[in-house]
C-alpha positions in Angstrom: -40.7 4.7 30.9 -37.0 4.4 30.8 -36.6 5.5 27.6 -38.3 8.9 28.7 -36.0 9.4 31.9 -32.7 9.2 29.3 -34.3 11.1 26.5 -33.2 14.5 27.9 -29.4 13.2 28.9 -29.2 11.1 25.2 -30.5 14.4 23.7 -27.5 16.8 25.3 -25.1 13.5 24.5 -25.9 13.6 20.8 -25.9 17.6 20.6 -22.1 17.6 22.5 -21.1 15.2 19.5 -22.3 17.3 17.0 -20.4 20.2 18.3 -17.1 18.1 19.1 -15.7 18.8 15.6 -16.4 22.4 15.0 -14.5 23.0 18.9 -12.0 21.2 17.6 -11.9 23.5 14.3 -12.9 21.0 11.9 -15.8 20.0 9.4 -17.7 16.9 10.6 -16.8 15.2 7.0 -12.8 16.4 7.8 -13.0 14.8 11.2 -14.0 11.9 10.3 -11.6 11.2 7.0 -8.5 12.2 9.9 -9.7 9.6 12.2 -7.0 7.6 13.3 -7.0 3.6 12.7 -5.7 1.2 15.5 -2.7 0.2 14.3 -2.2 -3.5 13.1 -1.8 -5.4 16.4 1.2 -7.0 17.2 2.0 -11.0 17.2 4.8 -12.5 18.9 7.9 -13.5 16.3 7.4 -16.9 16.1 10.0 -19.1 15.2 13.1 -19.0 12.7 13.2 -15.2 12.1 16.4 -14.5 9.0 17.1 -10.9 8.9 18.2 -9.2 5.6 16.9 -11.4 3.6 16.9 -11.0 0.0 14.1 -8.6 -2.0 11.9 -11.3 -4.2 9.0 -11.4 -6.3 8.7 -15.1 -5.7 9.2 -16.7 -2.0 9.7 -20.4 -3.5 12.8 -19.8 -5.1 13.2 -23.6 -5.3 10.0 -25.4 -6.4 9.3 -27.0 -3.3 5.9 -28.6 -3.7 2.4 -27.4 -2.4 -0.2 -24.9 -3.6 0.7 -22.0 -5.5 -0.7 -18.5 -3.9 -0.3 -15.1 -4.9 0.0 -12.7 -1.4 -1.0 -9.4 -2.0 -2.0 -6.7 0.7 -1.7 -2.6 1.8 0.7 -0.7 4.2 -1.0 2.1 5.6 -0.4 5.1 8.3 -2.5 4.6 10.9 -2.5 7.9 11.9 -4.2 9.4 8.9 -5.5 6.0 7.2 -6.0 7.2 3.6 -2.1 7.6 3.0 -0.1 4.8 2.1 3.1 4.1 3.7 5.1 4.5 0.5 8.5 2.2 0.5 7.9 -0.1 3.5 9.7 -3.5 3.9 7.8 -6.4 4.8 9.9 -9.1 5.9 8.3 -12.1 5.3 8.2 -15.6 6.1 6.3 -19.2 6.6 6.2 -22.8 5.7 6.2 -24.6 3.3 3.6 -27.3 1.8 4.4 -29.8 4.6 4.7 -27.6 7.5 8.2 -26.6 7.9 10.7 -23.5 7.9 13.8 -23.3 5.7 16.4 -23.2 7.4 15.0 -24.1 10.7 17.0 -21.6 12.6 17.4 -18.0 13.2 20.1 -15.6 12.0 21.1 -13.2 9.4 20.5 -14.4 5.8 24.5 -14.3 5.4 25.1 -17.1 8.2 23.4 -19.7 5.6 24.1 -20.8 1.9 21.7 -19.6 -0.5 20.4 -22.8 -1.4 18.9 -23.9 2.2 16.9 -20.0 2.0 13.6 -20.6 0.5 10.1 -19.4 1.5 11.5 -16.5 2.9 12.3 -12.8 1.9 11.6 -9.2 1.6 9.0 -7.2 -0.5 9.0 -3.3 -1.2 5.7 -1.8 -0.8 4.7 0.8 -3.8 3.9 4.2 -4.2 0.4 3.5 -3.1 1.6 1.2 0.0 0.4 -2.2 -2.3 2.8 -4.9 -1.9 2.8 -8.5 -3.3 4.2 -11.6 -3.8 4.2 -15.4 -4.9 4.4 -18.3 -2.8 2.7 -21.0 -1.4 -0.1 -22.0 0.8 1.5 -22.5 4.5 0.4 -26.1 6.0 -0.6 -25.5 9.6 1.8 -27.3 12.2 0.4 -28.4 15.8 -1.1 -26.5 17.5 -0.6 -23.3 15.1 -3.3 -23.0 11.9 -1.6 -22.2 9.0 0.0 -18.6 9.2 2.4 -15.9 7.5 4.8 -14.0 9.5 5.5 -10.2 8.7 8.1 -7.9 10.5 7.3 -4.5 8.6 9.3 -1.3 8.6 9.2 1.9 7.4 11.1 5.7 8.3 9.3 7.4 10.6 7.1 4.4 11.9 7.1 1.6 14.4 8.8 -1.4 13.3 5.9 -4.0 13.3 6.0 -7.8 14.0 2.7 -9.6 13.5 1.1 -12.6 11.6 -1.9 -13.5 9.3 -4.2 -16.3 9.3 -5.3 -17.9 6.3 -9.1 -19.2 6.1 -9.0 -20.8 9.9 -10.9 -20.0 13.0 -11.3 -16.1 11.4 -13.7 -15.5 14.7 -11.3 -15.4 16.3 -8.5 -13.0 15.2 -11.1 -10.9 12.9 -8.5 -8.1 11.9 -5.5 -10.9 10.7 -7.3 -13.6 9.1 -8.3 -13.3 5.3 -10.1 -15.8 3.3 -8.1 -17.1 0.1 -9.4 -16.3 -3.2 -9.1 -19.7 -4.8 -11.2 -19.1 -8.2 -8.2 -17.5 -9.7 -5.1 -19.4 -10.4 -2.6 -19.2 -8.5 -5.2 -18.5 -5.3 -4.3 -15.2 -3.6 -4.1 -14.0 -0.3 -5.9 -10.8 0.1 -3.7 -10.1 3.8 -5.9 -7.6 5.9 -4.7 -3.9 5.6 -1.8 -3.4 7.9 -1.7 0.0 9.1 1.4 1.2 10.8 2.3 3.4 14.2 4.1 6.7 13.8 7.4 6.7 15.9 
């Protein structure tokens, strides 16, 4: 019975949403590839943030011990979320095998010598937005799970601060957490897509 009293009002809904594109001057199939995306959502900082750090291929400059992981992962607009955002500068840092920062401060990268600078740097997304680098698996420290931090920017965008989650409590942060892939050696990190703001 109730679903005959709706039928007329779900009938004129549905027929309003077929027309919503063509009002709007579009093809339903050009509508829906320019949907925007929500962008990534924000996290706070965190702890022992080094700006201008140095552009690496390899965050563990210096050995230090734990399990090798490969990070790779996507920039994109999320304003129109099948272009990449070409160039973009991920920031990135974490801990290391035993749960702890190098250095254990904040500050620019020149306040430090070199040699206390390690799990920490900056990657250059690619033409296609694909970034990725070499580290190592992030031990958890009470009460955080283990985590990556990102501050990502790019011309003409937002400037983004957020974080990932590796292979804990994914329920509940389902858009940054990402299981490891640990049948390849070294594991990667597939990070979740992180789609940027326009400015």
């Amino acid at each position: 019975m109730t679903d005959q009293t709706n039928a007329p009002t779900r009938r004129r809904l549905l027929s309003f949403a077929a027309t919503l594109p063509a009002a709007l001057g579009l093809t339903a199939g050009r509508a829906s590839a320019q949907q925007a995306m929500i962008p990534t959502a924000p996290d706070m900082e965190g702890p022992f943030y080094i700006s201008n750090t140095p552009v690496l291929r390899d965050l563990n400059r210096f050995g230090k011990r734990g399990e090798a992981m490969r990070i790779t992962g996507r920039v994109m607009n999320a304003s129109r979320p099948d272009m990449p955002v070409a160039g973009a500068m991920l920031e990135i840092w974490q801990t290391d095998g035993q749960g702890r920062y190098h250095p254990q401060e904040n500050g620019d990268y020149a306040d430090f010598r070199d040699e206390d600078m390690d799990l920490r740097g900056t990657v250059i997304a690619d033409a296609n937005g694909n970034f990725e680098v070499i580290s190592l698996f992030p031990k958890e420290y009470w009460p955080r799970p283990p985590h990556i931090h990102y501050r990502i920017s790019a011309t003409g965008f937002r400037t983004l601060i957020t974080q990932h989650y590796l292979d804990t409590r994914p329920r509940e942060r389902p858009h940054r957490t990402a299981m490891v892939i640990r049948d390849q050696t070294p594991a990667i990190f597939p990070a979740p897509v992180i789609y940027l703001e326009p400015a």
